[in-house]
C-alpha positions as CSV (number, residue, x, y, z in Angstrom):
1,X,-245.6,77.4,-107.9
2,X,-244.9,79.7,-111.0
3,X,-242.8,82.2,-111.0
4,X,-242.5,85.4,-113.7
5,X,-239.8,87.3,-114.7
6,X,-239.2,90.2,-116.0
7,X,-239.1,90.7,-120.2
8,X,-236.7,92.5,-121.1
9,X,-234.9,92.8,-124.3
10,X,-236.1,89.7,-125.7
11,X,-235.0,87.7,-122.2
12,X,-236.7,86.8,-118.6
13,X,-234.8,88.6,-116.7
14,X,-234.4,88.7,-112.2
15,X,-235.3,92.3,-111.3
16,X,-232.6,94.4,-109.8
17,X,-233.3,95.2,-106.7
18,X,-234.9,91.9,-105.4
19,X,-238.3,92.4,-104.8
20,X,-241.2,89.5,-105.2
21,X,-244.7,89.9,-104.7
22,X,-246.8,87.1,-103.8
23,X,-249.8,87.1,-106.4
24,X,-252.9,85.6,-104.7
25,X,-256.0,83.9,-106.0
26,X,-258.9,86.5,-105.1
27,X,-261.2,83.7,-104.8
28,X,-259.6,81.5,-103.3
29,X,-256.6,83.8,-101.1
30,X,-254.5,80.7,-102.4
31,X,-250.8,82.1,-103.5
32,X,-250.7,81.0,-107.5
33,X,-247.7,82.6,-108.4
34,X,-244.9,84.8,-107.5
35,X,-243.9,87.8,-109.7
36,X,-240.6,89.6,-110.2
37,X,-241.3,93.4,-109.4
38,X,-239.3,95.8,-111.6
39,X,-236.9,98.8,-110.1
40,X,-235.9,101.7,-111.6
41,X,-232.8,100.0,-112.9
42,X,-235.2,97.5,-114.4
43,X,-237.4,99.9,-116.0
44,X,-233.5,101.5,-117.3
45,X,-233.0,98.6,-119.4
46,X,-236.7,98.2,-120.9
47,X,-236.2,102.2,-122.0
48,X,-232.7,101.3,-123.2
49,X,-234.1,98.2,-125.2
50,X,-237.0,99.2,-126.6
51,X,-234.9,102.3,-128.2
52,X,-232.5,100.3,-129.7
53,X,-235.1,98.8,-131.5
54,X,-236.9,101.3,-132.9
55,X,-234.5,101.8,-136.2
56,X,-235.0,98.5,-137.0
57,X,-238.7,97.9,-136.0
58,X,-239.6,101.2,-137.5
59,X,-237.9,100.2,-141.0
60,X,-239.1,96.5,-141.0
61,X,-241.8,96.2,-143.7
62,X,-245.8,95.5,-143.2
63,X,-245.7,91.9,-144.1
64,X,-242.9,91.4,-141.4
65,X,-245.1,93.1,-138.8
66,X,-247.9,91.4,-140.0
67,X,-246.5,87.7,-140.3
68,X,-245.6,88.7,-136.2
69,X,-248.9,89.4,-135.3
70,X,-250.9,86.9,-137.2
71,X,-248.6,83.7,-135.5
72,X,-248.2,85.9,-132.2
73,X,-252.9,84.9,-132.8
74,X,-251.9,81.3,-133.3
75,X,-249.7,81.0,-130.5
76,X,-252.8,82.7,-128.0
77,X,-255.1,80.5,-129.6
78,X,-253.6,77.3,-129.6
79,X,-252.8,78.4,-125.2
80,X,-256.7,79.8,-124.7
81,X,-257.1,77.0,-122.3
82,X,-254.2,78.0,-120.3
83,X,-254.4,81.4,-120.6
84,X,-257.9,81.2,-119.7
85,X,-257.4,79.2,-116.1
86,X,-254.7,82.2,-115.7
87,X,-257.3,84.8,-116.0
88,X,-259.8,83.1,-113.8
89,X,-257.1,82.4,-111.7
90,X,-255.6,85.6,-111.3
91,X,-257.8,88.5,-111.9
92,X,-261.4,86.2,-110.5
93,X,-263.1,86.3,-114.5
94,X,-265.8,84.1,-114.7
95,X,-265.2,81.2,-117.3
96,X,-267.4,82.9,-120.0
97,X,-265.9,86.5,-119.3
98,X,-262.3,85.1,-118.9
99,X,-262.4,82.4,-122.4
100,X,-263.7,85.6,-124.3
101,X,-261.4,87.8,-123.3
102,X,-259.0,85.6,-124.7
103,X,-260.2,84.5,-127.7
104,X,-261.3,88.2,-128.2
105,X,-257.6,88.9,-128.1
106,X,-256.5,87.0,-130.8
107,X,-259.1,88.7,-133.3
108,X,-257.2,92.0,-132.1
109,X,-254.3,90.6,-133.0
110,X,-255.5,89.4,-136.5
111,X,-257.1,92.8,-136.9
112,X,-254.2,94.5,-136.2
113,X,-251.7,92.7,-139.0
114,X,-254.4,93.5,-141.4
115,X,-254.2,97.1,-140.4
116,X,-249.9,96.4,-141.6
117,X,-250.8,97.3,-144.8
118,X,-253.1,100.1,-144.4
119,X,-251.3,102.9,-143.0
120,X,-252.3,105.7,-145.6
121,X,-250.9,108.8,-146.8
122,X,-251.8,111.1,-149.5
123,X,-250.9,113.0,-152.3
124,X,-251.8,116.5,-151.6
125,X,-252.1,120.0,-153.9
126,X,-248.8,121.3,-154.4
127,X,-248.2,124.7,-153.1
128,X,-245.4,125.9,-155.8
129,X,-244.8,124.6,-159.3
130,X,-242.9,121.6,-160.1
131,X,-243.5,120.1,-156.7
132,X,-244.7,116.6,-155.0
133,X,-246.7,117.3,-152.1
134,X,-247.6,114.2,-149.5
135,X,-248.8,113.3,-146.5
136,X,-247.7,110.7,-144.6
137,X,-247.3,108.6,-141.7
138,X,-244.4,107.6,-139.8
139,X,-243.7,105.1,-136.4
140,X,-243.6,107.2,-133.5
141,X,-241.1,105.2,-131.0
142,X,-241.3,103.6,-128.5
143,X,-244.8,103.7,-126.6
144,X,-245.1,103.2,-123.3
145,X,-248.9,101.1,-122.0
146,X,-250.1,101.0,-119.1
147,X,-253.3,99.0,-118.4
148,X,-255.5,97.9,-116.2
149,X,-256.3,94.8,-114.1
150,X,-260.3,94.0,-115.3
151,X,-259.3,93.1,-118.7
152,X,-255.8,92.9,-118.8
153,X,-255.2,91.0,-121.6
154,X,-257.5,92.3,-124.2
155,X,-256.8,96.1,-123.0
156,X,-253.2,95.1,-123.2
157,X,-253.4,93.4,-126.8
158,X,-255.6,96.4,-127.8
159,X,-252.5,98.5,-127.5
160,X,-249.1,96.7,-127.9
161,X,-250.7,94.5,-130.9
162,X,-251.0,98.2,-133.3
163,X,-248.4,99.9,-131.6
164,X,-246.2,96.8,-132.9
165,X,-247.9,96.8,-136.0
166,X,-247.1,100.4,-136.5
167,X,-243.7,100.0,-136.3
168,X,-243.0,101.1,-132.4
169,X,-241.1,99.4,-130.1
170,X,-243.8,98.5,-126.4
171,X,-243.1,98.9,-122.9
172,X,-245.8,97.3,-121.1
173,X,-246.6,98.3,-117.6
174,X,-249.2,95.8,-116.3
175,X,-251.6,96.2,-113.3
176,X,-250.2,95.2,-109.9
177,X,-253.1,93.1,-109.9
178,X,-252.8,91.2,-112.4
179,X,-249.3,90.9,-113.4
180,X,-248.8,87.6,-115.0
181,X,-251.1,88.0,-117.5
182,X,-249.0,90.9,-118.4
183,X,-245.8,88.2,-118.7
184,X,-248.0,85.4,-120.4
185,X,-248.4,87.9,-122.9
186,X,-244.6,88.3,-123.8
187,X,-244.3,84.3,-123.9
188,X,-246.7,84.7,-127.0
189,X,-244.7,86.8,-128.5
190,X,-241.6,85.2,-127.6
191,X,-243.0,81.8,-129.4
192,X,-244.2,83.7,-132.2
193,X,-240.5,84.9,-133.2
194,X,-240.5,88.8,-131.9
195,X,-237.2,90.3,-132.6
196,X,-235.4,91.4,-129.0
197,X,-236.4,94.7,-127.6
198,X,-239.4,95.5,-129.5
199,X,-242.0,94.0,-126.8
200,X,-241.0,94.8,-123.0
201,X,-243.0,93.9,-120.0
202,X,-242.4,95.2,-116.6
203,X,-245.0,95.1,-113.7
204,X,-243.3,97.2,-111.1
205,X,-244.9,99.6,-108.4
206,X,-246.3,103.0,-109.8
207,X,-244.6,104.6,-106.8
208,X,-241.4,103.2,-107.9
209,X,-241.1,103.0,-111.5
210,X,-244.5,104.7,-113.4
211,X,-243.2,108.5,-113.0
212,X,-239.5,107.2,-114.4
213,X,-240.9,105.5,-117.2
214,X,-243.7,108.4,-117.9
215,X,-240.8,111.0,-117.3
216,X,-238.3,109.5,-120.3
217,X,-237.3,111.5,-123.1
218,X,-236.7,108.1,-124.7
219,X,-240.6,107.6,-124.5
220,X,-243.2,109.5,-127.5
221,X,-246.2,108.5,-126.4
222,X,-247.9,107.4,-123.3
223,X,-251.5,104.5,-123.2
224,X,-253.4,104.4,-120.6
225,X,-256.6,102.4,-119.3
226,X,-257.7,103.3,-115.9
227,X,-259.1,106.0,-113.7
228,X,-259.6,109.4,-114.4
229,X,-257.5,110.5,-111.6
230,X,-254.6,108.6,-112.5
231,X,-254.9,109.6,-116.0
232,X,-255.0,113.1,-115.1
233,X,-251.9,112.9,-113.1
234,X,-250.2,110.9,-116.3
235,X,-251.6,113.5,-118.9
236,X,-249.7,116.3,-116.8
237,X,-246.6,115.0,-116.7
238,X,-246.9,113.7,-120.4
239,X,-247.7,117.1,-120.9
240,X,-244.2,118.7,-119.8
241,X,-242.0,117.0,-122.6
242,X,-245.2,117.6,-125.4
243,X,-245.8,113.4,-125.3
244,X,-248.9,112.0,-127.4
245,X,-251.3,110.4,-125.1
246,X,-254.5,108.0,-125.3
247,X,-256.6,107.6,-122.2
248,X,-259.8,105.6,-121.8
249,X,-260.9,106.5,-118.4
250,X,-263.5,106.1,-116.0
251,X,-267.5,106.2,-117.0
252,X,-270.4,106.3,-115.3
253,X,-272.7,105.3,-118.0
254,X,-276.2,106.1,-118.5
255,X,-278.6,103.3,-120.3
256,X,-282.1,105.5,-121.3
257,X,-285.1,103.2,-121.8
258,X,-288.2,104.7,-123.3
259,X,-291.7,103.6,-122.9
260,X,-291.9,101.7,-126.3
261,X,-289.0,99.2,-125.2
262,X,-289.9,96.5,-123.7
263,X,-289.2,95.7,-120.4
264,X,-288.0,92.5,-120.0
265,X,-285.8,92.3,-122.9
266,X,-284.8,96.1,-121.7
267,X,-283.6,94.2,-118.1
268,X,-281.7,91.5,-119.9
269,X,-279.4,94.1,-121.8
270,X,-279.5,95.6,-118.6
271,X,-278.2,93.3,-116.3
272,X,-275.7,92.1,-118.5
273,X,-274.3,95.8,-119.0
274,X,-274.5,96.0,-115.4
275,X,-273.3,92.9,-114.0
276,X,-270.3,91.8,-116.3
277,X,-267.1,90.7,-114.4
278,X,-268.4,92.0,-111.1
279,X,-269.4,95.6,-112.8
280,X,-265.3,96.0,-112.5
281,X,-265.6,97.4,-116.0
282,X,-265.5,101.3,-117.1
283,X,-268.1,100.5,-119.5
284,X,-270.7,99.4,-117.4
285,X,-274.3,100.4,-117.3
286,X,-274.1,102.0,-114.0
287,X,-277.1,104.7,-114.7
288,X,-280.4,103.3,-116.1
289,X,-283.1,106.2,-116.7
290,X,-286.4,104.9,-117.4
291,X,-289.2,106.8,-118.3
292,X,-292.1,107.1,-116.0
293,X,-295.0,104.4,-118.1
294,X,-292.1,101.5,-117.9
295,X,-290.4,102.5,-114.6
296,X,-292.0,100.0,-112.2
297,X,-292.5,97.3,-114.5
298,X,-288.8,97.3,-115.7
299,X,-287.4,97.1,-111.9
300,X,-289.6,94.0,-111.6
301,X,-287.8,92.6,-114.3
302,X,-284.0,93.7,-113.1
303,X,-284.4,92.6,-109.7
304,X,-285.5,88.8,-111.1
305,X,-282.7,89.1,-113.5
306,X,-280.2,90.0,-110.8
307,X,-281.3,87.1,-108.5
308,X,-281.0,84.8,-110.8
309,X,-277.4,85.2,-111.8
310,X,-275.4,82.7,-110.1
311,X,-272.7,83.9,-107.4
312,X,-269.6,81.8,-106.9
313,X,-266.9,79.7,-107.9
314,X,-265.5,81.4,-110.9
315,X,-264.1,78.2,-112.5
316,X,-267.7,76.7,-112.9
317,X,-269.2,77.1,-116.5
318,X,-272.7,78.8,-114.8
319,X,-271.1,81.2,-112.5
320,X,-271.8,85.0,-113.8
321,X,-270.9,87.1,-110.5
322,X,-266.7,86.1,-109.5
323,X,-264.9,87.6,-106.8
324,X,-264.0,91.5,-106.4
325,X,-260.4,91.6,-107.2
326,X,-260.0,93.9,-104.1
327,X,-261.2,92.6,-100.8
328,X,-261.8,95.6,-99.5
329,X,-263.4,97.1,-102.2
330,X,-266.8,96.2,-100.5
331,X,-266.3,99.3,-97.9
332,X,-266.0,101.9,-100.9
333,X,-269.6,100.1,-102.1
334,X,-271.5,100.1,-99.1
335,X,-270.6,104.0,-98.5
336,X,-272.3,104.8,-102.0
337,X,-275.7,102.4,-101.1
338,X,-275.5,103.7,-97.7
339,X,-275.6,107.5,-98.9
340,X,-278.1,106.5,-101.3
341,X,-280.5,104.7,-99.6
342,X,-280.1,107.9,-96.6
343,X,-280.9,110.3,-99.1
344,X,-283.7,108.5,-100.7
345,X,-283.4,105.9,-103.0
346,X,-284.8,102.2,-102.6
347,X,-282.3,98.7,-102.0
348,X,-284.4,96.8,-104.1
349,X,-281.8,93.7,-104.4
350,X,-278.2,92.6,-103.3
351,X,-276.4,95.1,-101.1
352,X,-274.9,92.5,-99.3
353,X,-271.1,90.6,-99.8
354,X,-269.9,87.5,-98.4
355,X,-266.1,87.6,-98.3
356,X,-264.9,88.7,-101.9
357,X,-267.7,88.1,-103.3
358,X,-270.5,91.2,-103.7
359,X,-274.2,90.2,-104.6
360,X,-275.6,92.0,-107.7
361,X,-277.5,95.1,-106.4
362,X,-280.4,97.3,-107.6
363,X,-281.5,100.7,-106.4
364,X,-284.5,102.2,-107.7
365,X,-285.4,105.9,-107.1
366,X,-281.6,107.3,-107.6
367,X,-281.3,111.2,-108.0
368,X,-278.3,113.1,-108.9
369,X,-278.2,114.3,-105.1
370,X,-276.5,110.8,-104.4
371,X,-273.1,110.2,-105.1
372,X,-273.9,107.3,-106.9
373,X,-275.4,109.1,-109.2
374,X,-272.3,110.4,-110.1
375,X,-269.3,108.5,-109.0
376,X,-267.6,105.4,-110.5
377,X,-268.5,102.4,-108.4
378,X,-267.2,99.6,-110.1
379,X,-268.7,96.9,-108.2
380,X,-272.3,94.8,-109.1
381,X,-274.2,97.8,-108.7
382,X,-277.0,99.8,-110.8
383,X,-279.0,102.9,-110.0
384,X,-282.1,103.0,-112.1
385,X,-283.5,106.9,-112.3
386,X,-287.2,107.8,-113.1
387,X,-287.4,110.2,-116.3
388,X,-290.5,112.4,-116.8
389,X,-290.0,112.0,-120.6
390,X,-287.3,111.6,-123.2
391,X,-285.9,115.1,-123.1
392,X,-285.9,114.7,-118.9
393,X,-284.4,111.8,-119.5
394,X,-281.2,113.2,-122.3
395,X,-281.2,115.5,-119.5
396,X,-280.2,112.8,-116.6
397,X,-278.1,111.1,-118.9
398,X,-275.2,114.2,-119.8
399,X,-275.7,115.2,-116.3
400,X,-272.5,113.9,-115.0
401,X,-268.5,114.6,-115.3
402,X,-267.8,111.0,-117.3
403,X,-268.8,110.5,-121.2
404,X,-267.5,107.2,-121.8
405,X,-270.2,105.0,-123.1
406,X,-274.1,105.4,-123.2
407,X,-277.3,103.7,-124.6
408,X,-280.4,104.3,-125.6
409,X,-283.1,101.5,-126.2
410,X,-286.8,102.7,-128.2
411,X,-288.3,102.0,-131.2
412,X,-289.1,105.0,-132.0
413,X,-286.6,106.0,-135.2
414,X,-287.1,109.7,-134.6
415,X,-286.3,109.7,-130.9
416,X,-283.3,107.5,-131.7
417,X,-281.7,110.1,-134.1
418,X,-282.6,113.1,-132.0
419,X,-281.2,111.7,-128.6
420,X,-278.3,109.2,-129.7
421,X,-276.8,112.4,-131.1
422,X,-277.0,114.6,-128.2
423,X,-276.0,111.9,-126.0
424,X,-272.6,113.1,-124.5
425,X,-270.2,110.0,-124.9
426,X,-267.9,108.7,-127.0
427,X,-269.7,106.0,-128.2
428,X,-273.8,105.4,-128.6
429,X,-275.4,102.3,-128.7
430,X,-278.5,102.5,-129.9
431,X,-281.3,98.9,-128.3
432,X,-277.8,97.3,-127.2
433,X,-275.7,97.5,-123.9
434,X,-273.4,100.2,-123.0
435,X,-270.9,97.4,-122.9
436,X,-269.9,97.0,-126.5
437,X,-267.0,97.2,-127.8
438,X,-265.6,96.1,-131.1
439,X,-262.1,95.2,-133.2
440,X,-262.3,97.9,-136.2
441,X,-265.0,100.6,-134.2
442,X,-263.3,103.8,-132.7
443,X,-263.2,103.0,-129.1
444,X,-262.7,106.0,-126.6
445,X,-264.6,108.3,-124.5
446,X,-265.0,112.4,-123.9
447,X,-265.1,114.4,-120.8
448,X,-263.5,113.1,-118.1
449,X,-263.2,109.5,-120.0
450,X,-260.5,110.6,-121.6
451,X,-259.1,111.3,-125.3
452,X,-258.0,109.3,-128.0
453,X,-259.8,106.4,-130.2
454,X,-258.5,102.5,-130.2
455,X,-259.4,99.8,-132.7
456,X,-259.1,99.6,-136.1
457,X,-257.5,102.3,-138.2
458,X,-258.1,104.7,-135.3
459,X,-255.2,103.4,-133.0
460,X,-253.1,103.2,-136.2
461,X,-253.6,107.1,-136.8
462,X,-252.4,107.4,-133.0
463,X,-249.5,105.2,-133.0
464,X,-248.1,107.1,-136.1
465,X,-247.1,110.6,-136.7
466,X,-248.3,112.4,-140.1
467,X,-245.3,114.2,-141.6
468,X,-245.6,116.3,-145.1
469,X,-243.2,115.7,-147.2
470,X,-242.6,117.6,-150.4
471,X,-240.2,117.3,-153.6
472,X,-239.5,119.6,-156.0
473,X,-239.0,118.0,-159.3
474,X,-238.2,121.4,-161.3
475,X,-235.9,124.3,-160.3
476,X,-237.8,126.9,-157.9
477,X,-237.1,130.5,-157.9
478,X,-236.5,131.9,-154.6
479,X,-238.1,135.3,-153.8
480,X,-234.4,136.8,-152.5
């Protein structure tokens, strides 16, 4: 039997105070590994590390940063196979979902060193005569993620990899869930050569060490993947010391299909959007409005698409629907399908669950009276919504609290203009999934999905302060 330890300052580390948790196998309820749990003394020494290494990190030139990150991809590439049984084995990924995730990672990572050598400044106007005027950008600190157990190790690489590359030290705060994937992370690092101090990972207890670690002077900005209401609570105490934050939250995110798309191929981007990893993922296609010509027709073609996706073993190469990572998340699920279907709307498929495992569902005839129609589920589960029209149905779509991720399939150019634009999400994906996501794209939502932009350049900008600085090259006269 494994067992992690803590990362700190460049060493595995016993916590403090003592604690273990016994990491199970949501699949199987098989114990896989046991994981130190950090303290507040532990979560002392990650703050105390990662500060120390901010001088030197911070003043460490691009092509250092960038040589880290591009063997830190080797080192994850050459372990996808082991890294992959890890996922499957701790956070229930299918084979597919879990071998993408990490091969996914290691293009971050390659992403990332190339963005080394692109953090801009400019040269600006001068405001007086004889003066150099410039913007430009500075490492923060250190940065403090916290990230979430449905992809927690690409949502984890997303942010330590250009936080790193920017020049700030990392604390990473893992799921509870899905802690070891958290550690396996630092032992790339670790092989790829990463100075002491400048990568930290501590799963620990939010009760006992999230508010210390939020809380820290020492700490300049605070990442966070996860719910809404946790990343309210974060934001507002990030908020008393003036800390930068980034949070992707939750989403509850529409799909529109108009009458020119076909159905079928609309219920294949449909039911992949839908039924990824279990529908554990904030960009899931949780809404689908359909207008009226195409309504019936289209949840023909989703129910047959959800019944034929495999349920089951995630270690076999065919399974598409794994285990819920929480066994009792199937109580939460039936209480939305149960106030549904009271108030309305039609079980047309799944609605059932056998142990961890929850069949993929449909429900037709969802109106925003349900709380379905508004509330995260994150489960196998997809409300489709009848639309009069396109305009009834922009209307359905930005009714709702979340603005995360939305999509729109037609081909009707003029429609996909006029609507993409007024769609209220962060991102808009016009005849694809709302379950796109890419390396270099601005990644983020609006609303109650949060603030700030990953990928690319965009997480750069965040993980860097703009400063102007100016130099007078010829003697100013003061006006006194």
């Amino acid at each position: 039997m494994r067992e992690y330890k803590l990362y700190i300052g460049g060493a595995w580390q016993d916590n403090t105070d003592g604690e273990v948790m016994d990491d199970f196998n949501p699949a199987t309820g098989e114990l896989m590994a046991r994981v130190h749990m950090a303290g507040a003394a532990d979560a002392e020494k990650a703050l105390a590390a990662a500060h120390a290494a901010r001088a030197v990190w911070g003043s460490a030139q691009p092509d250092v940063r960038e040589r880290l990150l591009l063997r830190a991809a080797d080192v994850m590439e050459a372990r996808a196979e082991e890294l992959t049984e890890l996922m499957i084995a701790e956070s229930g990924s299918a084979r597919y979902k879990a071998r993408g995730e990490v091969l996914g990672s290691a293009g971050v990572l390659r992403v990332a060193a190339g963005e080394c050598r692109r953090v801009h400044g400019e040269v600006l106007q001068p405001t007086a005569a004889g003066q150099v005027s410039m913007a430009v950008r500075a490492p923060l600190g250190v940065v403090l993620g916290i990230t979430p157990f449905n992809y927690p190790l690409i949502l984890a690489v997303k942010k330590l990899a250009y936080a790193i590359g920017a020049g700030d030290p990392f604390i990473l705060k893992p799921s509870p869930l899905t802690p070891a994937i958290g550690l396996a992370i630092a032992e790339v690092f670790e092989a790829a050569g990463l100075p002491a101090g400048v990568l930290n990972v501590v799963p620990g207890r939010s009760e006992v060490i999230g508010d210390l670690l939020v809380d820290d002077p020492r700490v300049k900005m605070v990442t966070f993947t996860g719910s809404s209401a946790v990343g309210r609570s974060i934001a507002v105490r990030a908020a008393r010391d003036l800390k930068k934050v980034a949070m992707e939250l939750g989403g509850k995110n529409p799909m529109i299909v108009l009458a020119d798309y076909g159905a079928e191929k609309a219920a294949d981007i449909a039911a992949y959007g839908a039924f990824c990893h279990q529908g554990q993922v904030c960009m899931a296609t949780s809404r689908i409005i359909v207008e009226e010509p195409v309504y019936e027709t289209f949840c023909a073609a989703l129910v047959r698409r959800a019944e034929g996706l495999k349920v089951g073993d995630p270690r076999e190469e065919d399974t598409i629907i794994g285990p819920l990572i929480q066994p009792n998340k199937w109580e939460f699920i039936d209480g939305q399908i149960a106030d549904a279907v009271g108030k309305g709307a039609g079980l047309l498929t799944g609605g059932r669950h056998e142990g961890p495992w929850y069949w993929p569902t449909v429900l037709s005839g969802v109106t925003p009276e349900m709380r379905i129609f508004h509330e995260e589920t994150f489960g196998p589960v997809t409300s489709v919504v009848r639309a009069r029209d396109a305009e009834h149905a922009l209307a359905l779509c930005n009714d709702n609290e979340y603005g995360l991720s939305a999509a729109l399939l037609t081909h009707d150019l003029e429609k996909a203009w006029s609507l993409s634009l007024r769609m209220e999400a962060g991102m808009v994906h016009v005849n694809d999934t709302t379950f796109l996501s890419g390396t270099t794209a601005p990644s983020g939502g609006v609303k109650f999905s949060g603030f700030g932009r990953e990928g690319g350049r965009y997480s750069m900008e965040d993980f860097t302060e703009l400063k102007w600085l100016t130099m007078q090259v010829e003697d100013k006269k003061m006006p006194f």
